[in-house]
N, C-alpha and C positions, 0 to 999 in steps of 0.2 A: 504493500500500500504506500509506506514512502517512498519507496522507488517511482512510483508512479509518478506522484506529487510532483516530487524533484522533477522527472522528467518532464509534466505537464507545464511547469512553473519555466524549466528553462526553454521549452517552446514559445511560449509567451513572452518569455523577456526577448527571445530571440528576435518574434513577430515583432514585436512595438519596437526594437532598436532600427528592423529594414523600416517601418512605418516613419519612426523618428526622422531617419536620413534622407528617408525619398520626401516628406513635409517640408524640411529646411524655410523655415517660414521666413526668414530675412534674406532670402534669396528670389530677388525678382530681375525678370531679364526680358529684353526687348529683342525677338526670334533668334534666343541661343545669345545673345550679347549680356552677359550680366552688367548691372548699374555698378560703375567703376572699372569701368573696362574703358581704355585708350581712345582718340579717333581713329590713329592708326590700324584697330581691331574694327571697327564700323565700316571703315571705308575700305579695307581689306575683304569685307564680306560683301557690302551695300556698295560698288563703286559710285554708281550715281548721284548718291548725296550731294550737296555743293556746300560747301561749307565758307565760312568770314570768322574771322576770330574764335570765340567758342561757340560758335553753333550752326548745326548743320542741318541741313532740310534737305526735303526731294517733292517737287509736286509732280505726283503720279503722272496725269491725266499731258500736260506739256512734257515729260521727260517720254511717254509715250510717242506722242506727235512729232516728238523730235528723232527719236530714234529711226522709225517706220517711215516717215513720210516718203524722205528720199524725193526724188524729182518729181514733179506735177502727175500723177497716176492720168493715161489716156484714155484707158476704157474701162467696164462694167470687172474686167479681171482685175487690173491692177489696183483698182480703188478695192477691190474684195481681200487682195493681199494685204492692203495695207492695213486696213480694217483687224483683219485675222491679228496683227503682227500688234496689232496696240492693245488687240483685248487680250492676247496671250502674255504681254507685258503686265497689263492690269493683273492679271492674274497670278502672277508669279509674287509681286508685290502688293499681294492679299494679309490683312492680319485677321489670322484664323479665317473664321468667314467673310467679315467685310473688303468689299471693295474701298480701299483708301484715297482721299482728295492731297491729303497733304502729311508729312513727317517731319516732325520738326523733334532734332535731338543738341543738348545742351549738355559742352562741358565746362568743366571748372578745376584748372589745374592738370590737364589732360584728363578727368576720371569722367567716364559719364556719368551723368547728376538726376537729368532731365529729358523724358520723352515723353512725345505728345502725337496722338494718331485722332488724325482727324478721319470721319465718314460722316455718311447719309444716317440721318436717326433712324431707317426704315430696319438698320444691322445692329439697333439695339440690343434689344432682347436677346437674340443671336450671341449677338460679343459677350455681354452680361453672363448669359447662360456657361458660355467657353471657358471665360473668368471665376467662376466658381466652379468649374473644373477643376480646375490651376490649382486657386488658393484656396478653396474654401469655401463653405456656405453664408461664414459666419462675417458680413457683409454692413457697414452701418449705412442703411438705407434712409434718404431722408429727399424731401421735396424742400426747392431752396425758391421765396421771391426773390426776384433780380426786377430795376427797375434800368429801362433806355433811357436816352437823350432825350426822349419826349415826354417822359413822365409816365409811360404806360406799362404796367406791370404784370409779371410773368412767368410761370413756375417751373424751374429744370428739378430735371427729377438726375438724382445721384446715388451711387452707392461707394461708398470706400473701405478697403484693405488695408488694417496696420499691420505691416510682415516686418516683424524685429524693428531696424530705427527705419525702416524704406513703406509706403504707402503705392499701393496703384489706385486710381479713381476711375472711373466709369460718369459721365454725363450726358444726360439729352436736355438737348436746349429747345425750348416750349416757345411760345408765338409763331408758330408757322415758320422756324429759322432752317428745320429741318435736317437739321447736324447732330452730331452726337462728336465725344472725346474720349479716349483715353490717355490717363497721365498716370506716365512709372515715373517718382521720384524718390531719390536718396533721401534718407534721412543727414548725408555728410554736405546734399548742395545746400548750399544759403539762400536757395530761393524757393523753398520748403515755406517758409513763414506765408500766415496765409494772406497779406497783403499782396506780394508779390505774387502770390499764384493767382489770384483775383487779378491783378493787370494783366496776368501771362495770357488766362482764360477771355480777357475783352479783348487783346489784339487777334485772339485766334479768333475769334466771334466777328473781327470788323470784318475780316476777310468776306464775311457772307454776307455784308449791309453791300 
């Protein structure tokens, strides 16, 4: 009968130690890039990106256009390749399910700090759902007013993840804006405070006024 135990007991620690390791809950990464990783390791991976000082972007939808277009297409064929060649693009620079508008990644001191995936709100639910794949169910869900330039007010609906000192957020932005976000950030960037994420989230928002 103790035999057993013991052995039942060290099954169990066994299972919860692989459970513990595969959780790592301060571990969040942008497809295989963990927060604290180089530009040099993004742009190695992501060439596309275009980066200025610390921070690097890719809008999907023009690095598309640009790739494929190639010379003025003459007929029903060539415009059908290029087509193929931009949605296969799209696709490759999919996060999880959504189709992505725009990436925008942020470092600080060479580490990556700050990344921000913009899509259509329609890949809500979708991302939301994949995201507590990931991390977890255990999600602090809350409806936030946000007021515009004109005085008119308006509900995003948000979930957020504390993984050790690092957070991901999830948002869809309400008045018909029709976007949605996510944001992986370090607990080591300084723009973690949430003043600064508030500006980060209305420059990524004017884009769509």
């Amino acid at each position: 009968m103790k035999k057993t135990l013991f052995a039942l007991s060290g099954v169990i620690l066994f299972a919860w130690s692989l459970f513990a390791g595969a959780a790592d809950p301060g571990r969040v990464e942008f497809k295989g890039i963990a927060l604290g990783a180089s530009q040099e390791t993004l742009l190695k991976k992501f060439s596309d990106f275009r980066c200025s000082g610390g921070t690097c972007d890719l809008y999907v939808d023009a690095e598309a256009e640009k790739k494929c277009s190639g010379s003025n297409p003459k007929d029903a064929v060539e415009v059908r390749k290029v087509l193929d060649c931009q949605r296969e693009y799209r696709n490759q620079m999919r996060y999880g399910p959504a189709a992505v508008q725009v990436y925008i990644a942020k470092f600080e001191g060479d580490k990556l700090g700050y990344v921000s995936i913009i899509f259509h709100s329609n890949w809500y639910r979708d991302v939301r759902d994949a995201l507590v794949e990931k991390y977890g169910a255990q999600a602090d869900e809350k409806m936030e007013t946000v007021q515009n330039r004109f005085g008119d007010n308006f509900e995003n609906r948000m979930a957020t993840w504390k993984l050790g000192n690092n957070f991901v957020q999830i948002e869809e932005r309400g008045a018909g804006i029709d976007t949605a976000a996510v944001r992986l950030v370090s607990g080591a960037f300084s723009g973690v405070d949430q003043e600064k994420l508030r500006r980060e989230r209305a420059r990524e928002a004017a884009r769509d006024l």
